[in-house]
C-alpha positions as CSV (number, residue, x, y, z in Angstrom):
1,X,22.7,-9.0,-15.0
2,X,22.6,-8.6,-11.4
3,X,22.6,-12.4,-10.5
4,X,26.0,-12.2,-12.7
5,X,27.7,-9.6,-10.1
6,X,30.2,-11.6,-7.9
7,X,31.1,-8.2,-6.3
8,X,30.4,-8.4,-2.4
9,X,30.7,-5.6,-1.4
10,X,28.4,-4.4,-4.3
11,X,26.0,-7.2,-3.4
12,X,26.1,-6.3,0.6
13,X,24.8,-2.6,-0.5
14,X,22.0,-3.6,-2.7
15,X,21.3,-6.2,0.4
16,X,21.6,-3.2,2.8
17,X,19.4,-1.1,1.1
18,X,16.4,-3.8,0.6
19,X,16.3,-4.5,3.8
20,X,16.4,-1.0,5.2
21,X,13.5,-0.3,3.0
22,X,10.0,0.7,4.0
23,X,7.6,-2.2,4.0
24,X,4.5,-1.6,2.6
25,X,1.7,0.1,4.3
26,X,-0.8,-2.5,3.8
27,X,1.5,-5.0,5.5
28,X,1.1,-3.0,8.2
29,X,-3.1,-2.6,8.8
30,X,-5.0,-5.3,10.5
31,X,-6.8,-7.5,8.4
32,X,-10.1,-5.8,9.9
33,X,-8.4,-3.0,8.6
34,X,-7.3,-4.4,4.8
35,X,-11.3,-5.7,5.2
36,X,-12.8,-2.3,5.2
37,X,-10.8,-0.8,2.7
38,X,-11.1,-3.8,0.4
39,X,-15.2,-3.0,0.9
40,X,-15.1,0.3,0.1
41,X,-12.9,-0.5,-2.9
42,X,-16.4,-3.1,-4.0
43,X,-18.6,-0.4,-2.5
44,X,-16.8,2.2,-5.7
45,X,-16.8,-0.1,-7.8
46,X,-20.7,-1.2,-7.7
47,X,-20.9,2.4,-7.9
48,X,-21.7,3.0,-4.8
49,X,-20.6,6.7,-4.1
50,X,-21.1,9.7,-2.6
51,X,-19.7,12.8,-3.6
52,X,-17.7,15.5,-1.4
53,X,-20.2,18.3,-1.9
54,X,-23.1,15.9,-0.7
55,X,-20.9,14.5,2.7
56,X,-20.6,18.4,3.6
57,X,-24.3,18.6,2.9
58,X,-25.1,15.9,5.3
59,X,-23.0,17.5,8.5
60,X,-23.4,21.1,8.1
């Protein structure tokens, strides 16, 4: 439907508004950065965890 609009002004807003939108974060970390998280993401889901309660066990 909206490859069918021949309205420019319509199609200038809906280009205007694209671009002026956020990027993603993720575009936006390093790739050491989109490394780690995509580790811990493997670390959770070898089950690798550690709960809340036991991270505030091990600095207080």
């Amino acid at each position: 439907m909206i490859l069918n609009i021949e309205n420019d002004n319509f199609i200038k807003k809906v280009t205007d508004f694209i671009n002026n939108e956020k990027s993603d974060f993720w575009n936006e970390l390093s790739e050491s950065e989109q490394a780690e998280i995509k580790k811990g993401i493997k670390q959770l889901e070898d089950g690798k965890r550690t709960s809340f309660s036991e991270v505030l066990k091990k600095i207080s």
